[in-house]
N, C-alpha and C positions, 0 to 999 in steps of 0.2 A: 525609542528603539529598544527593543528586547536582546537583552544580552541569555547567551548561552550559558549554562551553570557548569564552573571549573571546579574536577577533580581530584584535590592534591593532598589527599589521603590513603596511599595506596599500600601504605603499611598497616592498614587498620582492615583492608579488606580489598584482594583486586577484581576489577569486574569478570563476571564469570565468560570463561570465555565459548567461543563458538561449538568449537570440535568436544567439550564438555558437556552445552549443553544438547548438543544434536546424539553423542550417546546417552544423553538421560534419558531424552525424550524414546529415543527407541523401546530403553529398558520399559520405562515405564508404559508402554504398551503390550509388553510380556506381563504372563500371570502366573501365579507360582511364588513359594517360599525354600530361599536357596537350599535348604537345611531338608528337604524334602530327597527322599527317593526316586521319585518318577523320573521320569522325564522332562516335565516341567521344570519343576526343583534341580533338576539336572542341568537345563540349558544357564538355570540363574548363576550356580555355582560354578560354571566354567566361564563363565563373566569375571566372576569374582577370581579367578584364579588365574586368568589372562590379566587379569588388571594386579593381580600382584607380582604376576614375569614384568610387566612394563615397569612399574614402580622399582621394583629390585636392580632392573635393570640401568635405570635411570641413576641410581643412586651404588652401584656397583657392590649389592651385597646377595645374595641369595633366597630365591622368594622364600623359603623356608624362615627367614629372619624377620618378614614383616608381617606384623599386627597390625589390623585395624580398627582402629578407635572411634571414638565420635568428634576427634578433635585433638590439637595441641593441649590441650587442658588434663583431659584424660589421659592421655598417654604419659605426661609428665608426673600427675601423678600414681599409676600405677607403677614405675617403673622406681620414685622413692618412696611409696608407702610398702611396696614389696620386699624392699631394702631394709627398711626399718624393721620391719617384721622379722627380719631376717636377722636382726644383730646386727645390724652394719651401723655404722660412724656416716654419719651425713655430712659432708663439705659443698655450700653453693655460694657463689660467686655474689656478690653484696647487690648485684644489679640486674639478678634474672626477674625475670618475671615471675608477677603472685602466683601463677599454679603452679611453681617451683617454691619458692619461700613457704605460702599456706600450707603449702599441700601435705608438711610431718611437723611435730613438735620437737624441739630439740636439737634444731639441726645447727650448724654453724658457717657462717658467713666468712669469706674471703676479700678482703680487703679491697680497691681500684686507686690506680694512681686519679691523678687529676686532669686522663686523658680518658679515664675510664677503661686501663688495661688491667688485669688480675696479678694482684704483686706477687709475683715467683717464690720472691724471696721467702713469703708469707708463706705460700704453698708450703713449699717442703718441711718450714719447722713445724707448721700445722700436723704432715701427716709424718710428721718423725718423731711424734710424741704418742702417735696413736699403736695400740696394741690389739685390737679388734679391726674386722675387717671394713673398707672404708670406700664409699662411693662417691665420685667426685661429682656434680655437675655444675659444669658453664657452657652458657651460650654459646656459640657461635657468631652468630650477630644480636645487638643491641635493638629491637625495636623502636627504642627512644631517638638513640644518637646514632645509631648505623656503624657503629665500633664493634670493629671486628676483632672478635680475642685470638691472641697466638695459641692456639689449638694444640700444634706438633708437639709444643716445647712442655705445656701442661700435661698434657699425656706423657710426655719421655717423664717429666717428677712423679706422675700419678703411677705409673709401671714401676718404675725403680722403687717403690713404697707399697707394692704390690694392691693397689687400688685401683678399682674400676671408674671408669669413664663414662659418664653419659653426657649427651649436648643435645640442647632445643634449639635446634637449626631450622624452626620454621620460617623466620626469617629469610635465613640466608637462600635455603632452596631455590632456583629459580635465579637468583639473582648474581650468585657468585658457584665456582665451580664446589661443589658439593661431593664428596664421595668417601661414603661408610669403609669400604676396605682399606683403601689409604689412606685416611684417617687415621685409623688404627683405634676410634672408641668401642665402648662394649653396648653402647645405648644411642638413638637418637630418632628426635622425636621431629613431624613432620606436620605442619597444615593443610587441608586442600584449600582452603580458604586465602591464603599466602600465595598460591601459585596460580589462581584464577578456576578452581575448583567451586564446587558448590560447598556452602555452611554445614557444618555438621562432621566433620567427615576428617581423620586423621588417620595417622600411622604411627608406632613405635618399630622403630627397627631393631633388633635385641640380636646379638649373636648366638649360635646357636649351642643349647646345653647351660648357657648359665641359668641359675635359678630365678624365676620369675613368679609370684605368689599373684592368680588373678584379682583384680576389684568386683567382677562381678562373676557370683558363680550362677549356673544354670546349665544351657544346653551343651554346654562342651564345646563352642564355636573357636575358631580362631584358634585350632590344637587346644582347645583349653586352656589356652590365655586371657581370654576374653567374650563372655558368654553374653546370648542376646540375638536376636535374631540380625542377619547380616541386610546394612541399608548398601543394597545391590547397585542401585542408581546411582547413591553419592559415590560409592567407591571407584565405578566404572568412570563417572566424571573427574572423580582425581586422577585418575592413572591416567588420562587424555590430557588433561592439564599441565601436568607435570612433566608429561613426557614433550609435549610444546614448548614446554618455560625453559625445559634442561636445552635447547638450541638455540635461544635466543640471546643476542649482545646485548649488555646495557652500555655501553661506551659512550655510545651518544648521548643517554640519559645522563651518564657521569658529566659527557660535558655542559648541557644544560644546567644540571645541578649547579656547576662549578661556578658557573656563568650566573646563576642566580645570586651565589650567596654573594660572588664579588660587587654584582650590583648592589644587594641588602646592606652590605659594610660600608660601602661609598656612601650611599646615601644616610648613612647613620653608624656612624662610626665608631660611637657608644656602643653597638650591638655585638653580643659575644656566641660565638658559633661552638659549640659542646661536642667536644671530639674531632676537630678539625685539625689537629694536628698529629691524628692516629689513624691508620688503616678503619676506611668505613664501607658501608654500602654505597653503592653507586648513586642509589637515587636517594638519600635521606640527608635531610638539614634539619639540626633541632636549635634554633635563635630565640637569644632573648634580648629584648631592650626593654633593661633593668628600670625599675619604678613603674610597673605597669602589671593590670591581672591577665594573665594567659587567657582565662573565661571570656576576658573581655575583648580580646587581638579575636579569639574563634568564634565571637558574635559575630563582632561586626564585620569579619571575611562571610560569614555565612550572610550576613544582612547583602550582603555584595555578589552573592551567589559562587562564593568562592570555599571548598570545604578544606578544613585542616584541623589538625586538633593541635589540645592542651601537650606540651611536653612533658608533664608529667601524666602518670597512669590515671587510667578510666575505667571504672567499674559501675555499671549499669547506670551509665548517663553522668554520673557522680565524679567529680572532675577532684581531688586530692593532691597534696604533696607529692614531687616526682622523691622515691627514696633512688632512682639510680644519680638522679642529678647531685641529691645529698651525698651519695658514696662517694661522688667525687669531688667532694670538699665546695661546691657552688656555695656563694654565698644566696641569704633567703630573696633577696630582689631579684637575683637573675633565676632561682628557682620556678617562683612565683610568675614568673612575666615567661617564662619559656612557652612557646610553641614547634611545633612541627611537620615540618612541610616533607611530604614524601610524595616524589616523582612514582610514574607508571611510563610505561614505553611508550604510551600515546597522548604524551604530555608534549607540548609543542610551546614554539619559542614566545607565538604571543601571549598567548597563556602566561608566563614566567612574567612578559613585560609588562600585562596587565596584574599581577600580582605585584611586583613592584611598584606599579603606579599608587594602590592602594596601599602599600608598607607607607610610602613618602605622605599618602594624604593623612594615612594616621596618625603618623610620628607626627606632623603639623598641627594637628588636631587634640594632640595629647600635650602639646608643648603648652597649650597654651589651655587645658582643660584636665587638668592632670588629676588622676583615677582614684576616687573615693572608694571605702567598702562598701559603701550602698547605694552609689550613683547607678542610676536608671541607663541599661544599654541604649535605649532611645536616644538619649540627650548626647553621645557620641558617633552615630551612625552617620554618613559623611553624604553627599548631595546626589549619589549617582544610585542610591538603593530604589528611588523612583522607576526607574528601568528595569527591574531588577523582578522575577518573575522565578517565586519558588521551586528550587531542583526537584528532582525527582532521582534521588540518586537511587 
């Protein structure tokens, strides 16, 4: 019997959804480049203008505030390599993501407890020693662990020290309530790809008047933030995206989730949950049951037509040490053995029960076949992959 191939990577990418792609599809039967005079060029560019009232809206800032990018990537780092350029003091968070850490030379890291929260306490004497101007960023939410940092409190130390704020809350978008003005940052960066948008395609939301030095110069797009011709399609499908994700509950997801990892512990009691005792996302669980390779838990679910990835970061297929698991003091077995399971809102309960069944058949499977560095994925692949009929994700 052909099993259907499960989902549970939804932090890595959510499926694109409907009402996204039914305005791509539109745009992309118009002709014209937005950047044009005519008429043509004219209908493009009020696409793109309507989709930045939605976006602004969505996220309670001023369309005048948001840029659009080709992605979280970019916008992250336009917004500290402009900084840099500028004189500023770089402070991020020990657990952001590489196109925050790569993305300047020089910058300095902020500590995490062993919940993976941002030490406060670090904070302050960090920027109480600084005498140049100084730009703070942290996450919002953790893509790894789904740790959610206290946002209010860093900003109230970041202000008092007269430094600006930025946060990669592509993440959290969509998932948790989101909103640039109450907030009270000076920066934050957005995925459409996170909220069920098409690949390519992001946002920096900047407040308005601070200095912003662009990454690419040319046609003067984007006020002259960010030059290049505008992708009309992808922008119009995030602003439909986003605007969909910004009404929807994950409560139930939460409770699934919950309901998952209580099963994953029952049954393997060894197994240690990363961030579980800190504000996270709703739908994200990063477990590890120590003495085993991560590479090798997202085979063999993938052999099972089951998709998840490694807990630690991934860069073009290349599976690495996680450094946010190191920031927070993990030791290398439960580093090494981490994975990560992240819910989507049409993740269903049997779904979860048949994941479990496979956690129990591995851990069985590992007890008694315990994971070499160059043992053959084959040789642990468990009895039901015969069924098993390559996704199509």
């Amino acid at each position: 019997m052909k099993r259907t191939p499960i989902y549970l990577d939804y932090n890595a990418a959510m499926p694109l959804r409907p009402c996204a792609l039914k305005e791509m599809q539109e745009i992309f039967a118009l002709t014209g480049n937005p950047s044009s005079i005519h008429r043509f060029g004219h209908a493009l560019a009020m696409r793109i203008e309507n989709a930045r009232h939605q976006i602004a809206t969505c996220l309670n800032a001023l369309p005048a505030e948001v840029i659009f990018t080709s992605g979280g990537t970019e916008a992250n780092n336009l917004v500290l390599q402009s900084h840099l350029k500028n004189g500023y003091n770089i402070l991020v968070s020990a657990v952001e993501h590489d196109s925050v850490l790569k993305s300047v030379e020089n910058l300095e890291t902020i500590p995490v407890d062993t919940k993976g929260i941002l030490c406060l306490d670090t904070l302050v004497n960090m920027l109480s020693q600084k005498t140049q101007p100084t730009l703070v960023s942290v996450m919002l939410a953790n893509s790894e662990t789904g740790v959610i940092q206290p946002l209010e409190k860093i900003i109230a130390i970041a202000k008092h020290h007269n430094a600006l704020v930025h946060t990669d809350a592509a993440q959290a978008a969509g998932r948790i309530s989101v909103n640039f003005k109450g907030l009270g940052v000076d920066f934050m960066t957005l995925s459409s790809l996170k909220v069920g948008g098409p690949a390519g395609v992001g946002a920096l939301i900047a407040k308005e008047k601070l200095p912003l030095t662009p990454l690419l110069m040319g046609g003067g797009q984007e006020r002259g933030k960010r030059a290049g011709t505008s992708n009309t399609a992808g922008i119009c499908g995030f602003a439909f995206a986003i605007t969909e994700a910004s009404q929807e509950s994950w409560s139930n997801c939460q409770a699934l989730r919950d309901e998952l990892e209580s099963k994953l512990l029952h049954l393997t009691p060894e197994a240690y949950i990363f961030g579980q005792q800190a504000p996270r996302l709703p739908n994200t669980t990063c477990i590890s049951l120590p003495n085993h390779r991560s590479d090798k838990y997202v085979m063999m679910y993938d052999l099972e037509g089951i998709a998840i990835s490694a807990g630690s970061a991934c860069s073009s297929g290349k599976i690495k040490s996680s450094h946010v698991l190191k920031a927070m003091n993990a030791s290398e077995d439960y580093i090494n053995s981490a994975i990560r399971v992240s819910l989507g809102l049409q993740t269903t309960k049997v779904e979860i029960e048949e994941f479990c069944k496979i956690w129990q058949d591995i851990a069985m499977k590992l007890q008694k076949q315990p994971l070499t560095k160059n043992q053959n994925f084959q040789d642990l692949t468990i009895s039901r992959k015969e069924s098993y009929v390559s996704p199509e994700f």
